[in-house]
C-alpha positions in Angstrom: 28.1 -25.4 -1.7 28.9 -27.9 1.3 29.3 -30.7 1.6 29.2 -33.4 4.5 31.2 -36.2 4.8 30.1 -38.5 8.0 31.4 -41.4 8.8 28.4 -41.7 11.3 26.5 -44.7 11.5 23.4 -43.3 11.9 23.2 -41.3 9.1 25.4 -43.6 6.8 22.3 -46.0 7.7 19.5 -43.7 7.1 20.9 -42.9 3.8 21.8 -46.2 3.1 17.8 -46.8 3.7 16.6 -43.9 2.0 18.2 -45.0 -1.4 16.5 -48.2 -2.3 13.2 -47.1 -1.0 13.5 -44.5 -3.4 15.1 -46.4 -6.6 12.3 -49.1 -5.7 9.5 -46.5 -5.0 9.0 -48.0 -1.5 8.0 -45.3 1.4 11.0 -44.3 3.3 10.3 -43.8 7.1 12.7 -41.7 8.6 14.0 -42.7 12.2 15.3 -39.7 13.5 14.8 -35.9 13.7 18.5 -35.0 11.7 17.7 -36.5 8.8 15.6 -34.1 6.6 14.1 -35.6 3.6 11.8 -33.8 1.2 8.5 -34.5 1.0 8.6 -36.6 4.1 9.5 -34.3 7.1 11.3 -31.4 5.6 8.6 -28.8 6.3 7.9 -30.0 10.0 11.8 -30.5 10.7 13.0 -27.2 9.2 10.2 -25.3 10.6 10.8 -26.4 14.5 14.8 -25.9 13.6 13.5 -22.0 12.8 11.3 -21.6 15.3 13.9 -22.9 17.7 16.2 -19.8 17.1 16.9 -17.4 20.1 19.4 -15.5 18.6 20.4 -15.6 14.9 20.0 -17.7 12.1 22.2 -17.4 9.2 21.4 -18.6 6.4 22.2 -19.4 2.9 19.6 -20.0 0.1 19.6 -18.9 -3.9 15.6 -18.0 -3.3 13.1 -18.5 -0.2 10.0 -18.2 -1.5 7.9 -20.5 0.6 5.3 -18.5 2.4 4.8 -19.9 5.5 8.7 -20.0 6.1 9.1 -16.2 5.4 6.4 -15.5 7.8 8.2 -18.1 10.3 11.4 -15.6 9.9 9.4 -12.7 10.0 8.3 -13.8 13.4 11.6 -14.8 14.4 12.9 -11.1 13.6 9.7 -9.4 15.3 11.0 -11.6 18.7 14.7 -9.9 18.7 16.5 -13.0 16.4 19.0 -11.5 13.7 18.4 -13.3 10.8 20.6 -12.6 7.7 20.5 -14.1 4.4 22.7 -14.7 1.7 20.3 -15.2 -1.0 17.3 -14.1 -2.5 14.1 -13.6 -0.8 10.7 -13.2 -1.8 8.3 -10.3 -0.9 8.8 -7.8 1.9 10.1 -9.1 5.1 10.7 -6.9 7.9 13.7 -7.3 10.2 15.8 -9.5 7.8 18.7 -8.6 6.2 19.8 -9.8 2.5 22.6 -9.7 0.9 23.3 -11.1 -2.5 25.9 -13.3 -3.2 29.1 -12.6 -5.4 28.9 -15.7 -7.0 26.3 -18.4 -7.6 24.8 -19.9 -4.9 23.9 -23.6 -4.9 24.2 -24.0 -0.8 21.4 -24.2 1.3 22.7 -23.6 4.4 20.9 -22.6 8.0 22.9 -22.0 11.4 21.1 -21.4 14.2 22.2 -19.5 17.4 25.6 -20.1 16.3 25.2 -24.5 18.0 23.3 -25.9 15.5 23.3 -26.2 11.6 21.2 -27.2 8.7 23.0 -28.2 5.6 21.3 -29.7 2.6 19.2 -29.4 -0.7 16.0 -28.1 0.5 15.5 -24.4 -0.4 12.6 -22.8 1.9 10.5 -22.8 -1.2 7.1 -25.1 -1.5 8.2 -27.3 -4.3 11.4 -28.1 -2.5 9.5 -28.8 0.9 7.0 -30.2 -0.6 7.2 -31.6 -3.5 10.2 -33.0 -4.7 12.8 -35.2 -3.0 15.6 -33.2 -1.2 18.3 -34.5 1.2 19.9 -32.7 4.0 21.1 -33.1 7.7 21.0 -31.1 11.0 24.0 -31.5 13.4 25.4 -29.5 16.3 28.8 -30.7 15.6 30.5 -27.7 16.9 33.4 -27.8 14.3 31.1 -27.7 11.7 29.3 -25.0 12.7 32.4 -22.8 13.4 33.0 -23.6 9.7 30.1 -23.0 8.4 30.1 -19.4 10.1 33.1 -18.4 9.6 32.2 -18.8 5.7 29.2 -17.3 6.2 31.2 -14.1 7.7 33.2 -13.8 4.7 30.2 -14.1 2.4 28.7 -11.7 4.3 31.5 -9.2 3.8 31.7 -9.6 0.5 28.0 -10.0 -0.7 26.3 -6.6 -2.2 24.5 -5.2 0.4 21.6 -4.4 -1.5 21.6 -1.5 0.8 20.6 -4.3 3.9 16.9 -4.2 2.9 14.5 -7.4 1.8 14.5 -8.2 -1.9 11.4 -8.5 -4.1 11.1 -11.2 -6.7 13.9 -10.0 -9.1 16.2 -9.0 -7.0 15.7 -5.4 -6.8 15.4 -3.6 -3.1 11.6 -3.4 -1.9 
């Protein structure tokens, strides 16, 4: 896992927001566009961070399953982006690379074109999009980034390869 330790105000306040709205069942409306909180703007937010890549998008998730997002990274492969995963995915996706990870995986994780990063709770997967409430940020602070892709690197290296080729549900090459 990551974790995020911040000692900006922003997003100190917008957590600091988000808690008692939730322990007192109050709607939370979220100020900004780097503060991604399941149900409320999760799906939107993540989607636009996706379809913003150029390049690459790394990413780390246990299982993407949500249907719309693997089409969204379907796409994203189709238009020359490398997107690899350190996870499981559901279904056939063309142009996206898994590997499985040689331990467990709790992280979900997202860097895009190597400037901007996801890191939160929210698995690409309906119920954590939609459904239940998830926490998570998106920065471009560059030193996280570098960190978060030099991990990713090892990960890589290390992960089965699964012989480079999408996973179906149970973790068995398509």
């Amino acid at each position: 896992s990551f974790g995020v330790i911040t000692t900006d105000q922003f997003y100190v306040a917008e957590a600091a927001k988000l808690f008692p709205a939730d322990t007192k069942r109050r709607r939370y409306i979220p100020t900004t566009d780097n503060f991604v909180v399941s149900p409320v703007n999760a799906r939107k937010l993540l989607e636009a961070f996706l379809q913003g890549a150029k390049q690459a998008l790394l990413i780390y998730d246990p299982k993407i399953s949500d249907r719309a997002m693997i089409n969204l990274l379907q796409d994203r492969a189709r238009h020359g982006v490398e997107v690899g995963i350190i996870g499981r995915l559901t279904g056939r996706t063309e142009g996206v690379m898994v590997r499985r990870p040689v331990i467990r995986l709790h992280t979900r994780t997202i860097v895009r074109d190597g400037c901007h990063v996801f890191i939160g709770s929210q698995s690409l997967s309906e119920v954590e999009l939609d459904a239940r409430r998830e926490v998570g940020i998106i920065s471009n602070d560059q030193k996280v980034v570098d960190g978060v892709i030099k991990s990713f690197e090892e990960d890589w290296t290390k992960a089965e390869s699964a012989q480079d080729v999408p996973l179906v549900d149970g973790g068995t090459p398509a």
